[in-house]
C-alpha angles and dihedrals in degrees: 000000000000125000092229081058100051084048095060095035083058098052090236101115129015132238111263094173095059091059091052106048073063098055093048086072094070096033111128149155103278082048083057096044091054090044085063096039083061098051094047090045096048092042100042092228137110106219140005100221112172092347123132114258121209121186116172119184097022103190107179090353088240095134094034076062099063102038079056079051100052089049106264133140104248127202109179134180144165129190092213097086091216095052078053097055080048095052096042082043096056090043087061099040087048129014106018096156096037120120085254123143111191109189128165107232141139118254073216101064107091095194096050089057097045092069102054107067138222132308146196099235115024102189122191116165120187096335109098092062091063098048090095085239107059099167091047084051099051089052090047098059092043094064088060093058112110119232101275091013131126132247118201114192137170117206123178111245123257110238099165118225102014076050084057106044082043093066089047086052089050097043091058102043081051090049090048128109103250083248095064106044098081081069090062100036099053097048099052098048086052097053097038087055094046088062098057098046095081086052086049093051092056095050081054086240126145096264084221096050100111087056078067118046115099105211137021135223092269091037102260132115139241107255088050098051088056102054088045094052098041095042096047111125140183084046124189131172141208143188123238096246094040080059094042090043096048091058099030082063087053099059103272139139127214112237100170141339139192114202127192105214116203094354128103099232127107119283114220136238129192105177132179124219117227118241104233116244113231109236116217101271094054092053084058 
């Protein structure tokens, strides 16, 4: 048996690529429009022609999709096997005769990755934080940028003690008999969105919007966003400057960054990796 499968079976991690085979049934065009959008906002360029594309820890393979769209190279893979199956769906459905490897591997594997190089964007959203070894997997992308490359992350927010009391409420969804996860779930949606409504009314915004928006910023829905967040386990946080700090040590600049102060969403990283100076004895 796998050892992804143990893992579920176990209730210690949850199964990402459920949730996304879901999501697969509403993916469209205008999902796939915004996916790019993202890409081209957090890494101030327009497009990715020839560059190398890596995308670890694919999930739908929504994003591997548009760097394929905006010309790049891509080279995806998931550890979860049924994130694997999306993203090779949405490959065929999509881009079959794109320059587009799709693998199942571990970003902790340290020999897999080994063997597959180096790239100008390594891209990894919401995925390190449920590993199970966050900080081993930071270290680990960073090895796979490119001199001069970029590396664009997205790391939950440490708040402390609600970050604390969020990974009880996971482990135990993720504990629960199927049966009686609906009872979870529900509940704490419910909850969750009652608190925002308020928020919503002074705005002068319908309290029950979001629930009808189609789409999000990065191209996914609501529904979706929820099962996923409440789901995701193994679940690890960060603050912004132990981020900044961790790559700044390696050898990495930061080009841009979206937080999410006192919210319980994923702050962003885009980093740069220096290019190394040759000292005299190296230039000979």
């Amino acid at each position: 048996m796998r050892t992804h499968s143990r893992e579920v079976i176990a209730g210690e991690r949850f199964e990402f690529g459920k949730n996304w085979q879901r999501f697969l049934s509403v993916l469209n065009e205008d999902r796939i429009a915004l996916a790019e959008e993202s890409l081209q906002q957090m890494l101030r360029i327009p497009r990715l022609d020839g560059k190398l594309f890596l995308d670890a820890g694919s999930g739908s393979g929504l994003f591997s999709l548009a760097a394929v769209r905006l010309g790049a190279k891509v080279h995806s893979f998931d550890y979860d096997p049924q994130s694997v199956a999306c993203t090779r769906w949405i490959k065929e459905q999509y881009a079959p005769r794109a320059e587009w490897i799709v693998e199942e591997g571990s970003v902790l594997d340290k020999d897999y990755l080994q063997q597959l190089g180096h790239f100008d964007v390594v891209y990894s959203w919401g995925v390190l934080h449920h590993t199970g070894a966050m900080w081993e997997a930071l270290g680990n992308v960073a090895n796979l940028v490119k001199e001069g490359g970029q590396l664009f992350i997205a790391i939950y927010n440490d708040q402390g003690s609600v970050s604390r009391r969020w990974r009880l409420i996971k482990r135990l969804y993720n504990k629960s008999p199927k049966v009686l996860k609906p009872f979870i779930l529900l509940p704490t949606i419910i909850v969750c969105e009652a608190r925002l409504m308020p928020g919503r009314v002074l705005r002068g915004q319908n309290p029950f919007s979001a629930w009808f928006q189609k789409t999000t910023l990065r191209g996914m829905n609501k529904w979706h966003n929820w099962i996923d967040w409440i789901g995701g386990y193994p679940f690890e946080v960060a603050k912004p400057e132990a981020i900044f700090e961790f790559y700044t040590a390696r050898g990495f600049t930061l080009t841009k960054m979206t937080t999410q102060a006192g919210s319980m969403g994923c702050n962003e990283f885009v980093f740069s990796k220096h290019l190394r100076r040759l000292n005299l004895t190296e230039q000979g």
